[in-house]
Every structure is written in C-alpha cells, then in structure tokens.
C-alpha positions, 0 to 999 in steps of 0.5 A: 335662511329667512330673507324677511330682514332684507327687503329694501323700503325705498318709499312709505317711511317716515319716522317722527320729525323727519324731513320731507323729500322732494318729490323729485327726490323720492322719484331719483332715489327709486329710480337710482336704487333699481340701477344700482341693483342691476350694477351689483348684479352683473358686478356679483356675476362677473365675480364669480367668474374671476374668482374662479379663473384665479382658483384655476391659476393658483400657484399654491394649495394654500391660494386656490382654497382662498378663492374658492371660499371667497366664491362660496361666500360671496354666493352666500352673502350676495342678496344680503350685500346687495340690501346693505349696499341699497340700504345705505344709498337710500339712507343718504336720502332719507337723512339729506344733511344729516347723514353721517356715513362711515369713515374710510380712515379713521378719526382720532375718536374712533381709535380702539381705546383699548389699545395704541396698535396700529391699525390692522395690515388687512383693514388699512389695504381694504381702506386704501382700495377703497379711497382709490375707487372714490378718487378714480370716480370723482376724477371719471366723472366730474362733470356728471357729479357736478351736475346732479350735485347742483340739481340736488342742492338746488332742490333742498336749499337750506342744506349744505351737503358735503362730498360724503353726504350728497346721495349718490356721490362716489363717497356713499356708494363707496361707503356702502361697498366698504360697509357690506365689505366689512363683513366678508369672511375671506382672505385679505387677498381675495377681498382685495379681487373683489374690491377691484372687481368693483373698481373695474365694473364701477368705473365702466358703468357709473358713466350711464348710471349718472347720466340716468340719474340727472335724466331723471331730474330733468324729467322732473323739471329740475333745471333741464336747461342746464348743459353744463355747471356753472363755472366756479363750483368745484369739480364735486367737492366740498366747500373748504376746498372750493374756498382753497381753490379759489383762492389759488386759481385766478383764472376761475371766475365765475361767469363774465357778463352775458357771454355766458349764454354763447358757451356754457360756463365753466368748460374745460368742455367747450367744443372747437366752434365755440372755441374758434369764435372766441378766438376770433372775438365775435368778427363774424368767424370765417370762411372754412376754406377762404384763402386756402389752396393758393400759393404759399398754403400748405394743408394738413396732411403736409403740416402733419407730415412736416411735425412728424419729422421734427417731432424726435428733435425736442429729445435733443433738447438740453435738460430743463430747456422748453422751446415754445411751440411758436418757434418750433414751428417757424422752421416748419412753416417755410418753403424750400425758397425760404417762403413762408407756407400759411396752413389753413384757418382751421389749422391756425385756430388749432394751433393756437389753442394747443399753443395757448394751452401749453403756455398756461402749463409752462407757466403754472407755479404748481410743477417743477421746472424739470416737470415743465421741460418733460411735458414741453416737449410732448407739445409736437405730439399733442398739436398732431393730436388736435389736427387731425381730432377737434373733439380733442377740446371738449372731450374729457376721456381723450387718451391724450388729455387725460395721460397729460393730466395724470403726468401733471398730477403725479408731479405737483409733490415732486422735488429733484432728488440728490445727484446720484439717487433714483428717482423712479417717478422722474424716469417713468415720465421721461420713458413716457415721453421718449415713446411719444416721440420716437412712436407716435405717428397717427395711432392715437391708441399708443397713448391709451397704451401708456395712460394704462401702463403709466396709472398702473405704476401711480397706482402702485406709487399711491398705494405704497405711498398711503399705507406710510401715511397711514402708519403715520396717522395712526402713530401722530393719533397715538401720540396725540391720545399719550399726551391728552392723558399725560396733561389730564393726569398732571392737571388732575395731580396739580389741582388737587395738591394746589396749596398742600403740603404733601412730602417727599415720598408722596410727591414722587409717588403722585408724579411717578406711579400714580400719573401712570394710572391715571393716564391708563385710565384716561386712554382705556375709559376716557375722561369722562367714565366712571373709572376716572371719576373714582381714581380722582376720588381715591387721588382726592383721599390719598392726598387728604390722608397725607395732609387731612384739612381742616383738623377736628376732634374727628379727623384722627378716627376718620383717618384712622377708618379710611387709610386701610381702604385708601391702602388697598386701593392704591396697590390694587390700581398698581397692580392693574397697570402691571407696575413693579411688585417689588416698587409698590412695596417699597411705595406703600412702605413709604405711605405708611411710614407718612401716615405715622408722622400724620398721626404724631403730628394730630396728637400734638395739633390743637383740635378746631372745631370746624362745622365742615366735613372732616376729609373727603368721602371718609371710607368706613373699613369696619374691622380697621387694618393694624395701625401703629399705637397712639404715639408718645405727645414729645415724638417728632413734634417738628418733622420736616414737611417738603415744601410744595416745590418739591413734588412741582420739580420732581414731575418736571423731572419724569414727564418732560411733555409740559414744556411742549404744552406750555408753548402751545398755550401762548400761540393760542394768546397771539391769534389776534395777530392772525387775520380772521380771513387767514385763520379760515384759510388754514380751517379750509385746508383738505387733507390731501392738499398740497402746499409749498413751504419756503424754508431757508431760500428753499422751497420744500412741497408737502401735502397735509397728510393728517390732522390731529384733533386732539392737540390741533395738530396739522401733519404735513409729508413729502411724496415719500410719505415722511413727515416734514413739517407740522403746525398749530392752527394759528401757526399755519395761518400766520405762515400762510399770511406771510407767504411761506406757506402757498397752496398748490392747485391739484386740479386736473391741469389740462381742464384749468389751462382749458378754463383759463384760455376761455375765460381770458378769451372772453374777458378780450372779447367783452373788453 
C-alpha cells in the first residue's frame, strides 16, 4: 500500500493569493499538529484494546464478529485517519477565515435532492455523538478556549472567526474525527465505541493540549500578560450568541475602572483572597485570627459539626418552599444560653459568599420555581463544601460546582408536568439531592459519584432528545423544500398563462398533472438545471398551442410541426412521475380534442401579417403525426373558451399552499414596524437557545430547534423535542419587541452567580 498520499505538509505551501500566517501562527499549528498526533496515537492503542474486551464479552456471534472487523479496520485505517484528522486541523490554518468545515447536521442545501427520506439511523447516531463531544469540550474547557481564541484573534484582527472556524476549537477537531469517521466500514454499533472512545481520551487529555497551545503563544510574545479573558467575551462562542447573552445577563459587564487590574476579569476563577478583599471594600483586610478563640467564638470543626445536624431538616421542607441560608443558620449560631456564637472571619466571608451565590440562584428568572426550592436546599451541603475547601471559588472542575451547574442546565427547558404524570427529570434531581442530604458528611467524592451517575442519565435524556429533533428538521427541510417547488410551479403555470385564453381541459391539466412535473423536477434538479429550463419551454409550447399568438398566415403549418413533439413530450414527462396511464390518456385525448377546435377556429380567424416569430421555439417533426382534415369554414365558428378564471380557481382547488405563502408576503411589508435593533435580535438567535413564550397568561420554555432557510422559518420545541411554536422573522422580532418572547441564559449558572457577585462587589467598592 503506498502511503506517499499521506504525508502531512504543515509548512512550505502557499497556494496564489493566499493569505500570510502569522509567524506565531505557523509555529502554533507545528507545534499543536505534532500534540495532536501523539493524542491519536494513544487514542488508536487504547482502541484496540477495548474493542477487543468487547469482542471478548459479546452476547452473540453476530456482535463479537462486529468488534473484530471494526479492530481490523481500524488497524488499517489508522495512519491514513490519523493524515485526515491533521490534514483538516491544519487546513483551519491555512485557510483562517475562510475555512468552511463540515457540518455535523445538515443544512437545508445539503439534503439529498433525489429524495425526501429522512436522514439515515446510523449518520444521525454518529451526528449525535459527535455534537456531544463539542459540547463537553467547549463546557471542560472554557477558559483555555477562551484564551487562545482571543490570542488567535488578536494576532489576525481583520478577520472575524466563528466557533466552527477558530483553529483548534472543539468544532475543527470534532469535524475532523467525523470527517475521517465517515469513511469506517464497521457496524454502526462499533463506530459508536470508537466515537466515545474519543469522547473519553479527548475529554482527559485536550486540558494540556490547550494549555501547550496557549504556552506556545506566550512564548511568541503573544499577550503573556494575559491570565485570564476579559470579561464580556463569551465563553468561545460565536458573536450572535455573545450578542444574545449580552443582552439577557446584566451582570456581565465588561471591566469597571481600574480594578480590573486587582482581579482579572471575568472570573467565575477568582480565588478566596481576592474575593474576601472584595468583600471587604479594600479596608485593608483582616487579621486571620483577630477575635477569634474568645467567648462566644465557635470555629470550624464545631460549625460544620452543628451544619451536618440540621443539614437533613430542608427534606422537611413543604414543597416549593426555599429558606434563605442566613436563617437556617441563626438557629446554628446560638449557644445552649441563647448566646450567640460568632465563627471566624474566614468562616464569616465564606459563608457570605455561598449565601450571596445562592441568592443570584434563587432569584434567577431562567429556573423553575420548583427547580429553585430543589437546588435550595443543597445550600447546607455546599456551604460545608467551601469551609473546609476555599479552592472551591476558582476552581472550575469542583465535583460540587459542576453537578450544581449540570442540575441548573438540565432544568432551564423544564415546565411542571400534569398531576399524575412522571417526570423522570424532576425525580432524578430530587433523588440527587436526597442523597446530598442524607450522605454527605465530609467525603466530597459522593458528589463525583452523583455528577457521573447524573450526566450518564442527561447523557441518555439528550440523546433521545435529539434524535426527535433531528426527525424534526429533517421533515420541516422537507417540507420546506414540498412548498419551494410548490410556489416555483404555480408561479411558473401563472406567468405563462397570464393574459391567455386557455380552456378547461388545459386549466386542470396545467394546475393538476402538470404542476406535479414540475414540482418533480424543482426538487430532483433544481431551479436552475437544465431539466427545468426545457419543462418551462415544453410549458411555454403547450400553452402556445393552445391559444397560438399572434395569428399569421404561418401559424397553422407551425402548429401543425410542433403538436406532434409537444405531444410526445407531455406523455413522456407523466410517465417520469409515474402518473396514472389510465389519466394521461384520457389527458392527452382532451389535448387533441383542443387542438381541433384550434385549427376550426385559424380557418375562420383573419391572417395578420406580424413581423415577429409565430410561437415559441416551433419544433419541426419531419414526418407530422396524423392530424385531423382541414375542417369545413362553418364548423364551431363560435366555441366557447373558458375564461382566465377558471384555471385560477381550479389550482385554489388541488394546491390549497398559496393562501399560507400569501400571508407570509404581507408580514414581510410590515418589517418597518419592527425596530432594526430587534429584527437582529431575532438574526442573533442560536439554534439551541432557549427562550420563554408567554401564551394566554402562561408561560411555555422552548429552544429554537431549526431554522429553515428556505421559507425563514424558526422552528421552536419543548424539552420533549415537540414542536410548539414557529415564527417568520419578522414575527419573532416583534414577539421579541413586545415582551412575549424572552431569552433565557444558558449559561453555566454557578459561573454567572460567580461574575455577578464579583462584578456588584466592585461596583460597591468603586462607588
């Protein structure tokens, strides 16, 4: 096998006109290929190894021959992989800006023409699996992300990268795996292993790959001052959802005065010290021990001690009741005497950070009331949590933060169920908690435990989740597509009969059986194919030979050339879209029978002498089909022709779509009345954004799950993946404008009430 096709050339191209990398650039993209290649090969290694365990465990025949074929060809396929995989990354480079990469669910323009199918079980898995790994990077890594995304920017200011176009973002190195994926001849079910194969080491091991990645950076003199990102930047997403955010999240502004010099911006990473001084408003800080030990002090062993025995009492609480932490804990803080007992300063500054943190929780619009009480009473629990660790604040992968941060995410769509229906998100939360309270004590691996157990269950829940939405796209693009070829026939049928004559027969036949070819033809070859250049000529003739303008002394010889072609081609394009025989027949009966009261009528019409062509593109037959004889002057001198009305009135009655497009046209006139400020609100709508609609004093949660290019359509679904709402453009925007429409943060909740604290707490301290 010749490998010669496989060598990767980070350096030495350039292609004419091709933009200039930074130095910095090139020595990054070097520098990150060879990392990237020693990640795939212990990802290929340990591969091999689990595919093999699994062949080993196989229930069946059927399942352990899977494996081992998917083990062969993974061996096989190993190097060339491992070229595509590096080949992609370092065409991100190469192409900074202008990189288009591939989408992991399909666009509207990229459905299969040749069919409305819905997109094949195995690709849509495989889709699924891939989305997922983007998401658990992009949310693992935020930060690093965030940091060579603005080095990266800052190094090429002229360009504007999205997520899917920023070298080494989740989006490319995921859109590489699914590209040199593709081409894996193995069971569906084996391909899924090895995708979440590359879920697990990736998700271990692209921590230190981003962390080199912005090393090498600052060694290149590229902002090394720079420790954490600015504040108002969002968390490595694209501008529109920056723009949405923005607009939702008051509490992220960007940078106040000179403090931000004191504690970077931004950080939901600020450590304990830095937050303390805050606390504190630059008084100098404190003595660590000052008053502490007197009568009346009460340290941290003993407070924790007292919390563990009132931590079971909020499962007592009535439903949807939420007891602030301050008075849950003045109960705690008295003595036998009825004294009260005063921690330490330490002690005090934390506890008002965790109570601070819980009040921006419980007082946050994006969760459900019943959400709200569940989380409240995990405050005893996390309070516990940051005495005894003060990394707790700014360190991000803290077990506790991130299941606090899971729980609040998995709730933003949820809306209460009917009495009496179950809902397996509510009681998997409420089982969370329950152990929280009634286990934990010290051991802070029980909410490792539950983080894993509880992801695995959102892991599933999404899963199921987005393969109905997909089901969903798939058929809206579908639909879409149905109604595009539906409005380019009958605009096509109503040009060219405008200010005809056409009868009845024709009418139907134009409106009915002939609308359907061409909207076959719209949707397998497109508007602009030749296919459907020649079916509006053949459309052109037909109508000509019914109703030939203007008359000359050659019209009937032309006629009499072209009807035998135009004949033929009508029956052989009926026949294409499997149209009944039995109704073409009795179609091209009618069209003959036409066509006589044609000729009577030229024999009778006065000749004029026109200098213009006599029809359209006249087809000459040589040897003309059989044509009925030159009628007698005083047959049907007056036949009745049906008026223009008819054929109008008779495609109302078979395609009843134009009265939806005709609404949609005037919406489009009264954009004026939607402020341009809202109308890119709307634009900067993610799919994936979650909003609230206020319906008939109700409020409903849904999350854009599609938008469809082709009518404009946004396609809006509830946490179950059903379809609740859709809008035009400009009807969202004016939903948006008078307040029906709000969009809800889904942001990492933790982080937000974090920056939030920090950002009031400067804003107190300036003042």
């Amino acid at each position: 096998m010749a490998h010669d096709n496989k060598v990767v050339r980070f350096s030495g191209q350039k292609s004419p006109g091709r933009f200039d990398l930074p130095s910095a650039l090139v020595h990054l993209r070097d520098a990150s290929g060879q990392s990237l290649k020693s990640v795939l090969g212990a990802f290929f290694d340990r591969a091999d190894d689990a595919l093999f365990e699994l062949a080993d465990r196989a229930g069946s025949n059927l399942d352990q021959t899977a494996y081992f074929d998917a083990m062969r060809e993974l061996r096989l396929r190993r190097k060339a992989m491992v070229v595509s995989i590096l080949q992609y990354v370092s065409q991100a480079f190469n192409e900074i800006g202008r990189f288009q990469p591939q989408q992991t669910s399909r666009a509207l323009d990229d459905i299969d023409q040749d069919s409305l199918s819905l997109v094949d079980h195995s690709e849509l898995e495989q889709q699924v699996a891939v989305d997922n790994l983007i998401n658990k990077l992009r949310n693992r890594y935020t930060e690093q992300i965030r940091l060579l995304t603005i080095r990266v920017g800052h190094l090429v200011p002229g360009i504007e990268l999205r997520d899917s176009q920023m070298p080494l973002s989740p989006e490319i190195i995921c859109g590489g795996l699914a590209e040199a994926c593709a081409d894996l001849d193995i069971d569906i079910r084996a391909k899924l292993v090895v995708l979440k194969l590359f879920d697990r080491l990736l998700a271990d091991t692209l921590g230190d790959f981003y962390k080199e990645a912005n090393r090498t950076l600052i060694k290149e003199g590229v902002l090394p001052d720079m420790k954490r990102p600015p504040a108002g930047k969002g968390a490595g997403q694209s501008p529109q959802r920056s723009g949405a955010e923005q607009s939702t999240s008051p509490g992220k502004s960007a940078g106040k005065g000179g403090v931000q010099s004191e504690t970077a911006a931004g950080d939901s990473q600020a450590t304990f010290s830095e937050l303390s001084a805050l606390l504190h408003k630059g008084d100098g800080g404190y003595t660590a021990g000052a008053g502490e030990g007197g009568e009346g002090y009460i340290d941290t062993d003993r407070l924790v001690a007292r919390l563990t025995e009132a931590q079971a009492s909020s499962r007592q609480w009535d439903e949807g009741v939420v007891i602030p932490l301050n008075e849950q804990l003045g109960p705690l803080l008295r003595g036998g005497d009825g004294k009260s007992l005063n921690p330490g300063q330490v002690d005090r500054d934390v506890i008002n950070l965790v109570s601070m943190l819980f009040d921006f929780i419980l007082e946050d619009r994006q969760l459900h009331p019943v959400m709200k009480a569940l989380i409240g009473r995990l405050q005893i629990p996390v309070l516990k949590v940051a005495l005894s660790d003060q990394n707790f604040f700014n360190r991000g992968g803290h077990p506790v933060r991130k299941l606090l941060n899971e729980l609040a995410l998995s709730a933003i769509g949820w809306s209460e169920k009917k009495t009496g229906q179950r809902d397996p998100l509510r009681e998997k939360i409420e089982h969370v908690v329950d152990r929280v309270l009634n286990e934990f004590t010290d051991n802070v691996a029980l909410f490792d435990e539950l983080l894993k157990d509880f992801s695995h269950f959102m892991d599933l829940d999404r899963r199921r989740r987005e393969l109905v939405e997909q089901r969903l796209r798939d058929a809206e693009e579908g639909r879409a597509r149905q109604e595009r070829a539906s409005q380019a026939a009958r605009e096509l049928v109503a040009e060219l009969t405008d200010q005809r004559e056409l009868p009845e027969p024709v009418a139907g036949l134009l409106n009915e059986a002939w609308s359907r070819y061409l909207q076959w033809v719209a949707l397998r070859e497109g508007e602009d194919s030749e296919r459907w250049q020649h079916a509006r000529e053949l459309t052109e003739r037909l109508v000509w030979s019914v109703d030939p303008r203007p008359v000359t002394e050659t019209t009937r010889s032309d006629l009499l050339r072209a009807i035998p072609g135009i004949v033929d081609e009508l029956r052989r394009a009926l026949q294409d879209i499997s149209w009944d025989p039995f109704a073409t027949d009795a179609v091209i009966r009618d069209l003959e029978l036409v066509h006589v009261d044609v000729f009577q009528r030229l024999v009778t019409a006065p000749a004029r002498e026109e200098p213009e062509q006599a029809g359209p593109d006249v087809v000459a037959d040589g040897a003309a089909r059989a044509v009925p004889a030159e009628p007698e002057p005083q047959a049907i001198t007056d036949a009745p022709v049906a008026s223009t009305d008819a054929p109008a009135e008779t495609g109302a009655s078979t395609t009843p779509e134009p009265a939806v497009e005709a609404q949609a046209t005037p919406t489009a006139t009264e954009s004026g009345a939607v402020s341009a400020q809202w109308l890119e609100r709307a634009d900067s709508l993610r799919v994936g954004s979650w909003i609230e609609l206020s319906r008939d004093d109700a409020k409903v949660r849904c999350k854009l799950a599609a938008f469809i290019k082709a009518t404009g359509k946004y396609i809006f679904v509830n946490r179950s993946g059903a379809k609740v709402a859709e809008y035009q453009r400009e009807e969202l925007a004016a939903e948006m404008e008078s307040g029906n429409v709000a969009m809800l943060d889904d942001g990492l909740i933790f982080d937000r009430a974090l920056e939030s604290i920090i950002d009031n707490l400067r804003s107190s301290r300036k003042d």
